[in-house]
C-alpha positions as CSV (number, residue, x, y, z in Angstrom):
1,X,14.8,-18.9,-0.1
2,X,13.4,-18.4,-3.2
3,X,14.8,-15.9,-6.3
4,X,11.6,-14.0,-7.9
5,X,12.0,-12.7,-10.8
6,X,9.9,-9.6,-11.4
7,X,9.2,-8.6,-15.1
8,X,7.1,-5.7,-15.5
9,X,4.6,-5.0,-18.2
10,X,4.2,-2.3,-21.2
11,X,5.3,1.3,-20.6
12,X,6.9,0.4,-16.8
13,X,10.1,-0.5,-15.3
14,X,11.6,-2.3,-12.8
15,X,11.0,0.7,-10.5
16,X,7.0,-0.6,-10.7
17,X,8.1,-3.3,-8.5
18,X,9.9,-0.9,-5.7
19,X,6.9,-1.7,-3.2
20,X,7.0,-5.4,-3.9
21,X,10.6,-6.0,-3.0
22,X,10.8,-4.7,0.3
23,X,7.6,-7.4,1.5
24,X,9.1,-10.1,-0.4
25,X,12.4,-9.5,1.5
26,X,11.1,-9.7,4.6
27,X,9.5,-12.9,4.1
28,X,13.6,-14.4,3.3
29,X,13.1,-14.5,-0.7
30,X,15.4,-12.4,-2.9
31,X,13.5,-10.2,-5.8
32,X,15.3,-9.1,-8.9
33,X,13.5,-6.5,-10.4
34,X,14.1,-6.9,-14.4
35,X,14.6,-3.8,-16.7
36,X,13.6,-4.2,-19.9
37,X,14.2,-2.1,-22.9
38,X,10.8,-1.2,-23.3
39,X,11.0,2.0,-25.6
40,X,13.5,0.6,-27.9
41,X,12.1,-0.4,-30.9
42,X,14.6,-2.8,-32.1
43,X,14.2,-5.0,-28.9
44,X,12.0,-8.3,-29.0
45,X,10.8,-10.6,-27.1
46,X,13.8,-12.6,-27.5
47,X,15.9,-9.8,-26.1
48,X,13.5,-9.1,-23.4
49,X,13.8,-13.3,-22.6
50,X,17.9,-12.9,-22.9
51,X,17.5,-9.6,-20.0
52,X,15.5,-11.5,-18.3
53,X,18.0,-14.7,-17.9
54,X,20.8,-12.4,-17.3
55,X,20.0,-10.5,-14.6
56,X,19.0,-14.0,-12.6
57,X,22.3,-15.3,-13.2
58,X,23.1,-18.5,-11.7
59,X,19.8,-19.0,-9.7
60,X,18.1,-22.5,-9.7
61,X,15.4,-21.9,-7.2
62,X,13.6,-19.3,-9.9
63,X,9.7,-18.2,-9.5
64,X,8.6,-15.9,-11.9
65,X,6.3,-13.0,-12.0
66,X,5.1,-11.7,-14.9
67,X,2.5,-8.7,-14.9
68,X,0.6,-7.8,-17.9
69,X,2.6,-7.8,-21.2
70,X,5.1,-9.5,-19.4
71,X,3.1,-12.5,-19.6
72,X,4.3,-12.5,-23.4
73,X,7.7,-13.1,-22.1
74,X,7.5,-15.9,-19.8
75,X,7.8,-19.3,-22.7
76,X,11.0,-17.8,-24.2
77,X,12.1,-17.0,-20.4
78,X,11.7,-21.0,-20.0
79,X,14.0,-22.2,-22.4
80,X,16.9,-20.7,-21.7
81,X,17.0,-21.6,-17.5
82,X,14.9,-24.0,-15.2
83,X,12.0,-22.8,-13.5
84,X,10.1,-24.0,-10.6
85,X,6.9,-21.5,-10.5
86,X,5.1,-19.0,-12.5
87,X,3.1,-16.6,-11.6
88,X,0.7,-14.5,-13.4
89,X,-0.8,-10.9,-12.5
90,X,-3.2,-9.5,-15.0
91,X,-0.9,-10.9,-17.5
92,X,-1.1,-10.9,-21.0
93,X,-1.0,-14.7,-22.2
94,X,1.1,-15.3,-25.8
95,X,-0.9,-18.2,-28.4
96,X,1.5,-20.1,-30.4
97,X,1.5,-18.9,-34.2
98,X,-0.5,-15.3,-33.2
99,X,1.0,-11.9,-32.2
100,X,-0.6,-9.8,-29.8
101,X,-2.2,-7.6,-32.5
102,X,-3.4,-10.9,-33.8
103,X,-5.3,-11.8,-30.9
104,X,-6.7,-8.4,-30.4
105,X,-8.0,-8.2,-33.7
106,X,-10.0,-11.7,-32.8
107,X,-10.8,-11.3,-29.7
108,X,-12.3,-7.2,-28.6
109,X,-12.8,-8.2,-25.0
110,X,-9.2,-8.8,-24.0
111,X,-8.3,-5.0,-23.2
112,X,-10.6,-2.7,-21.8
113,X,-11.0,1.0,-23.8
114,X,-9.4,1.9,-27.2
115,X,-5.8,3.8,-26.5
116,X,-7.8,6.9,-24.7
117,X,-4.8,9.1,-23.3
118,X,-2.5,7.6,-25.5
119,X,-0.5,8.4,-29.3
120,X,1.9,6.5,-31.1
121,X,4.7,8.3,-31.2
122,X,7.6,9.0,-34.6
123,X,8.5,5.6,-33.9
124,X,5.8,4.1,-33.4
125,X,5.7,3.1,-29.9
126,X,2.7,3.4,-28.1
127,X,3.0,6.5,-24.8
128,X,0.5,7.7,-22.7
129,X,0.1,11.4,-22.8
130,X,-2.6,12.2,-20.3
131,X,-1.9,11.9,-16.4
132,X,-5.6,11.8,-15.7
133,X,-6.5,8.7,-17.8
134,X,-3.4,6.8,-17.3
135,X,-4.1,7.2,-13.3
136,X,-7.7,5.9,-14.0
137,X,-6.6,2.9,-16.1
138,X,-4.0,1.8,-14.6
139,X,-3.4,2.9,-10.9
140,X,-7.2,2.8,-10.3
141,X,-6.7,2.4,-6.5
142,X,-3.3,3.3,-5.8
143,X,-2.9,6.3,-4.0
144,X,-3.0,9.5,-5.6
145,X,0.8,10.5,-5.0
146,X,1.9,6.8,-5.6
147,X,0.2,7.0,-8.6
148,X,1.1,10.6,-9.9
149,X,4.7,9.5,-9.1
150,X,4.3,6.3,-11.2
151,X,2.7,8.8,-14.4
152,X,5.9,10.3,-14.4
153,X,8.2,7.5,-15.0
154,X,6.0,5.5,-18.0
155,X,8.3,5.4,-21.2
156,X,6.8,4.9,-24.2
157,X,6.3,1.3,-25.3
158,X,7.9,0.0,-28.6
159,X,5.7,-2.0,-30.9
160,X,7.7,-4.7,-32.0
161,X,6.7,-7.3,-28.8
162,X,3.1,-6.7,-30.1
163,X,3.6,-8.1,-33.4
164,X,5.9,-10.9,-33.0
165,X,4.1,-13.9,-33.3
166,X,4.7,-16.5,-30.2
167,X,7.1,-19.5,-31.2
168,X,7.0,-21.5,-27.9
169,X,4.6,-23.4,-26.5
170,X,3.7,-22.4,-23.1
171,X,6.0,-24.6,-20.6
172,X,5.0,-27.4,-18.7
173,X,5.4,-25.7,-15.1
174,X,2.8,-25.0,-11.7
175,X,1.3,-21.9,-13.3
176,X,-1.0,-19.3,-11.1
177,X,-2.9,-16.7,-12.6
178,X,-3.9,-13.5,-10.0
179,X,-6.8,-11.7,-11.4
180,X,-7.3,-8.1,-10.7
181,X,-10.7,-8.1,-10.8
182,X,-11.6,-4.3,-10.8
183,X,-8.7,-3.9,-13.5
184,X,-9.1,-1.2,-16.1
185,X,-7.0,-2.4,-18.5
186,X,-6.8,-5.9,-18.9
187,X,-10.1,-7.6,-18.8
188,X,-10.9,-9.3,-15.6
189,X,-13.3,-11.8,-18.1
190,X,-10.5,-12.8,-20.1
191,X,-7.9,-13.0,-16.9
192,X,-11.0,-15.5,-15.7
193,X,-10.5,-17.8,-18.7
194,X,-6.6,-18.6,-18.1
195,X,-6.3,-22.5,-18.0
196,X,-4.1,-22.1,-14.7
197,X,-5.5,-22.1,-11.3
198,X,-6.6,-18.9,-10.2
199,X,-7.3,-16.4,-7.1
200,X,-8.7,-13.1,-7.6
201,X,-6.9,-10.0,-5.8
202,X,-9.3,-7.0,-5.1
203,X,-7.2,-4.5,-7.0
204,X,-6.9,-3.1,-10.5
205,X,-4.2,-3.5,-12.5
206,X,-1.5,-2.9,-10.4
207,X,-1.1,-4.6,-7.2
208,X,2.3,-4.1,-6.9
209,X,2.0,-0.7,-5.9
210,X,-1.5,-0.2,-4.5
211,X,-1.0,-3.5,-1.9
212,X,2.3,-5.0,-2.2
213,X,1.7,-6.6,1.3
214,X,-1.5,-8.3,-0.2
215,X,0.4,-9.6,-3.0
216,X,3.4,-10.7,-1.0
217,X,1.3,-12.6,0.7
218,X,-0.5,-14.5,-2.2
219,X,3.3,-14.9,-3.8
220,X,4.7,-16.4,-0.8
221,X,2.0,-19.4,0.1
């Protein structure tokens, strides 16, 4: 048996995983579906990595699963316990010295669109405000109830994971990269050029809740 640890990417929670546990389950693994304090603005990485940790407690048989901006996460994740697999979905991949912003600003071609259906908020977190394009961008084939459901629940994202700059190197551990490749928000070019191994899923960006069975399956080889 093997612990995942599910960490979920900008505006979600560990609800966006709810279709995912049950098929991992099945299959004799136990999922922990991470919270993390996504719309508070004080919260880092750091604090995201320190969640993270806790809520896997004493587990030593760790794989985790990191979807979108959660890929940001994963280094810092790697300090503080052992890990025996990562695995990558659409994820979001930290550089060593850079921020997020700081990659964005170099490279245009790593998201897809400019904040369409979005604001930043009095605090300066980053919320979707339209149902209609957050539905298109990110739950591009999920069905539509699934996916109105899923609307309902974003929280605003906080900005302060997008411009920390990455301190640790990416660890030395079997790494797996699962391209979406008819995502809407991540580019499926720049998910090609991870240095991992790679399969391609036929979804968009959220495989967790438009084929969970699918990507059960590819978790659990």
């Amino acid at each position: 048996m093997s612990v995942f640890g599910l960490i979920h990417g900008a505006w979600h929670g560990a609800w966006s995983w709810e279709q995912l546990v049950p098929a991992l389950e099945v299959r004799g693994h136990h999922p922990v579906a991470v919270e993390l304090p996504c719309d508070d603005e004080d919260a880092g990485l750091d604090e995201y990595a320190r969640i993270v940790d806790e809520a896997l407690g004493d587990a030593d048989d760790v794989v985790l699963v990191a979807h979108s901006l959660g890929g940001l996460t994963v280094p810092l994740i790697a300090e503080r316990r052992p890990i025996a697999r990562i695995v990558l979905i659409a994820a979001l991949l930290p550089k060593q010295g850079l921020s997020l912003v700081d990659q964005l600003r170099a490279d245009r071609d790593i998201l897809i669109g400019r904040n369409e259906g979005r604001r930043i908020d009095e605090n300066k977190r980053l919320e979707w405000t339209d149902a209609s394009a957050a539905i298109d961008t990110l739950y591009t084939d999920v069905e539509p109830q699934v996916a109105a459901a899923a609307f309902v629940r974003l929280r605003p994202q906080a900005n302060k994971p997008h411009v920390e700059k990455a301190r640790a190197p990416w660890p030395d551990l079997p790494t797996e990269y699962l391209v979406c490749a008819q995502d809407r928000m991540v580019s499926p070019g720049y998910q090609q050029r991870a240095p991992f191994t790679r399969q391609v899923l036929a979804s968009a960006h959220s495989p967790m809740l438009s084929q969970p069975s699918e990507l059960a399956r590819r978790l659990c080889p």
